[in-house]
N, C-alpha and C positions, 0 to 999 in steps of 0.2 A: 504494500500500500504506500502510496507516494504523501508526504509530510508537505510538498514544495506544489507550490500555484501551476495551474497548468500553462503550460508552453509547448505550439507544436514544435519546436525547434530541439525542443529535448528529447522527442519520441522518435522511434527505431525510423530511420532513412523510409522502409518501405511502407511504411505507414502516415508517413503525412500529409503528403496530399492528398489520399483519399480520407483521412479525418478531418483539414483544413476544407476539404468541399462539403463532408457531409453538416457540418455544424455551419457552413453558410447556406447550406439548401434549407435545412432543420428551421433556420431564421427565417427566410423566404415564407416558407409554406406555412410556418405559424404565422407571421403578418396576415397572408392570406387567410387564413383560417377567423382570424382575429376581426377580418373587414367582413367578411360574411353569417358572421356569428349572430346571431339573432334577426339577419335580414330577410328572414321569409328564404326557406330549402324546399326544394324538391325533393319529396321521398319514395324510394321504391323499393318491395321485399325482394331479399337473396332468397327468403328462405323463410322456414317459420321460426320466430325468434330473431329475425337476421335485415337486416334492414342497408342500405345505401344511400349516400345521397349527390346530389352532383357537384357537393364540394368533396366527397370525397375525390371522385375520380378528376376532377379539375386539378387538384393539389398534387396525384399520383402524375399528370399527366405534365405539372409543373419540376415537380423529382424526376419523370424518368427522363427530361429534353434536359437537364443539367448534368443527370448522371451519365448519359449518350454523349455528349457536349465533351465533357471532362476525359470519360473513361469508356470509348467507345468500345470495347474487348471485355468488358466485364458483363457478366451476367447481372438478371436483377429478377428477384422473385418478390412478388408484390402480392397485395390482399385482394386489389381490384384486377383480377382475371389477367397478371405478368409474370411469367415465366421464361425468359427468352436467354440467348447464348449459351446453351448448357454445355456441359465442360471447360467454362473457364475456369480460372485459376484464381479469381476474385468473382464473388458474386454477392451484390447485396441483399438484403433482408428490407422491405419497405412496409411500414403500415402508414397510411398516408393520412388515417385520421381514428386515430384508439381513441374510444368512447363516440361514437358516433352516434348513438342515442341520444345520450347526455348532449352533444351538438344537437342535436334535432327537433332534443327541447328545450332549447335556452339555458340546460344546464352547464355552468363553466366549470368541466370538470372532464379535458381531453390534450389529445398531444401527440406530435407528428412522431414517429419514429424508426431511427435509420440504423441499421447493424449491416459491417460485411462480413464474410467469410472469406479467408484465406483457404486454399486447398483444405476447403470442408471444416474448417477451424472458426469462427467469432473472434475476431482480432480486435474490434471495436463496437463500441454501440453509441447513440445519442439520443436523448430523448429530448424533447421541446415541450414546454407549458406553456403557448402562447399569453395564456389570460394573467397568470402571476411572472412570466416574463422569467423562468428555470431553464436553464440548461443543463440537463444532467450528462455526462460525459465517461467512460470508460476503456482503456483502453489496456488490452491484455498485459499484465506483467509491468507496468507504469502504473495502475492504481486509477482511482475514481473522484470525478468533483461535480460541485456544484455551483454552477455559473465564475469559473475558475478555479474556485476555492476545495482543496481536498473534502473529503467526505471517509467517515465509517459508519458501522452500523453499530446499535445500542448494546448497552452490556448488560441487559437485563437475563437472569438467571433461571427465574420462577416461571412457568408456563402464566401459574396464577396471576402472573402482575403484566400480561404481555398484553398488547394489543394488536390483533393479527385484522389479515384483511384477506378476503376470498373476492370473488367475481362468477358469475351463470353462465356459461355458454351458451354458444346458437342451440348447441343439442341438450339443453337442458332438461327437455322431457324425455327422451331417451335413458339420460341418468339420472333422473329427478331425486329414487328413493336413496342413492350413497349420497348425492349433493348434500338433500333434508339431512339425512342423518349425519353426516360430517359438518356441519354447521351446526345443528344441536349439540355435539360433543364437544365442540371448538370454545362453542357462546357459554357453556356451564367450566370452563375450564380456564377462562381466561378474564382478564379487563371486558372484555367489548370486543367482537367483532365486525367490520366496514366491508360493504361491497360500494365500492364509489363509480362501477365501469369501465375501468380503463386501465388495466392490468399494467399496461409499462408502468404507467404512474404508478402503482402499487409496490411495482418490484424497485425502483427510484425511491419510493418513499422507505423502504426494509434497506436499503444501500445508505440513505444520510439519517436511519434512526428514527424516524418519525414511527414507523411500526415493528414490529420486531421479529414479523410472521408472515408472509404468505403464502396460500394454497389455491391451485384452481386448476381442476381437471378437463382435456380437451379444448387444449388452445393450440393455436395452430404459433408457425415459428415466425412470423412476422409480431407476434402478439410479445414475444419473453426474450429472441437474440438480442438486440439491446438492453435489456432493462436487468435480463439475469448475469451476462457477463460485466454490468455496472454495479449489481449486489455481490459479485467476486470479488472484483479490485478494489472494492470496501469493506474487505474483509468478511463478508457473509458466504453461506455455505447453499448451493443449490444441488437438487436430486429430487430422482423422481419418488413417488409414493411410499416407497417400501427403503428408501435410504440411499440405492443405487446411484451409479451416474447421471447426474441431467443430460437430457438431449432432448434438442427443441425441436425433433422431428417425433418426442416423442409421447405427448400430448398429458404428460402430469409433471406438473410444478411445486414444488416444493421451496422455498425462500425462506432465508432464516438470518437470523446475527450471527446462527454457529450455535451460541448455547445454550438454546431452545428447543434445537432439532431435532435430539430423538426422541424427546418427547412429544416432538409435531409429529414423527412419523409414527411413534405409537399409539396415539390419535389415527390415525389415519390408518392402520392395522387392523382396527378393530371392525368387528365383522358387520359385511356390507359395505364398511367404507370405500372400496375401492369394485367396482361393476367388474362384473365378468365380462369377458371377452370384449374388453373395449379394445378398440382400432383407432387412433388418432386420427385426426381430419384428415391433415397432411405426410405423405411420405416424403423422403428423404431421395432425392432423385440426381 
């Protein structure tokens, strides 16, 4: 974890420019995000539960002509229907507006978010707040900050005194009865549990301390490669349901300070909590 303000100029050679673009696009699209924010949207279902609207795909449409611009040879997998260059050796991660709900109804509680993959690796992530004006930042093995400044995550010990935070999926009625049940065991065991919509933020918020906890099953990898490789380099601990490795192809998230965790996972153990024969949204392609 890095003690020292951030500076691209300090991070590994291969990585600066494409961190130096993605925290200027991050900027962009939250402005835009920020002028169209309560001006009357267009909404249309993906899905049940699932919703778009055309500042999504405007903002995706403004990242992918920067990301093209800059890094013509990279791949870019995105939320709004991008998957293109496959087998490059760089390929981004885009959610071009987490909490799209929460946009749709005048709630200010979303945030653009950019992670790349190096040869299959999260080498970086960023997150944007356009409404409180946050830049959350992360980058592999140099550590994590907020809006320049380092960040860790809380030292809280006790499950009892945590405040965690979870989020519902599109497929929420699919898993509805482990959801139910692992938020009753969460809420009798803890401070208080938050679903606010917009999971980067949540995994940002577990990375500078604000929560100390989160969990949410069946999110796809534009939703967690930023925001879980920025609860890393601040010293928190990511893995899937049962303790194992994170992998953001692999649709259960686990976030923690570290000295919480096994007791989030054994929460999350306990029977029902975790659906039989779940399949994550997205594979790993």
């Amino acid at each position: 974890m890095s003690q020292a303000a951030f500076r691209v100029h300090r991070l590994p050679r291969h990585v600066q420019a494409p961190v130096r673009e993605a925290m200027k696009t991050a900027l962009d699209a939250g402005h835009l995000l920020r002028r169209r924010f309560r001006t009357g949207v267009s909404v249309k279902m993906k899905g049940r539960a699932d919703i778009v609207t055309a500042t999504d795909v405007e903002v995706q449409r403004l990242v992918e002509r920067r990301l093209r611009r800059s890094f013509p040879g990279h791949g870019i997998l995105a939320e709004e229907g991008l998957d293109t260059t496959a087998g490059a050796e760089w390929r981004w991660i885009v959610d071009p507006l987490d909490g799209t709900k929460n946009f749709a109804r005048g709630i200010p509680t979303f945030c653009v978010s950019l992670a790349a993959e190096y040869r299959g690796r999260v080498e970086f992530g960023v997150v944007y707040d356009p409404i409180h004006e946050e830049m959350f930042a992360g980058v592999r093995g140099r550590g994590a900050w907020l809006n320049g400044r380092p960040i860790r995550v809380s030292r809280v010990t006790d499950l009892d005194l945590t405040l965690v935070a979870t989020g519902c999926p599109h497929r929420v009625r699919r898993y509805v009865r482990s959801i139910a049940l692992t938020f009753g065991r969460f809420a009798a065991r803890s401070l208080g549990v938050r679903d606010r919509g917009a999971g980067a933020l949540d995994l940002c918020y577990v990375a500078c301390g604000r929560y100390d906890g989160y969990w949410e099953l069946d999110q796809s990898p534009w939703d967690i490669a930023a925001g879980g490789l920025i609860v890393e380099e601040a010293g928190g601990r990511m893995s899937d349901f049962r303790g194992g490795r994170f992998d953001i192809y692999g649709g259960e998230t686990v976030a923690s300070n570290g000295r919480v965790h096994d007791r989030m996972i054994a929460v999350l153990k306990m029977s029902g909590g975790t659906p039989p024969r779940h399949r994550p949204p997205v594979r790993r392609s």
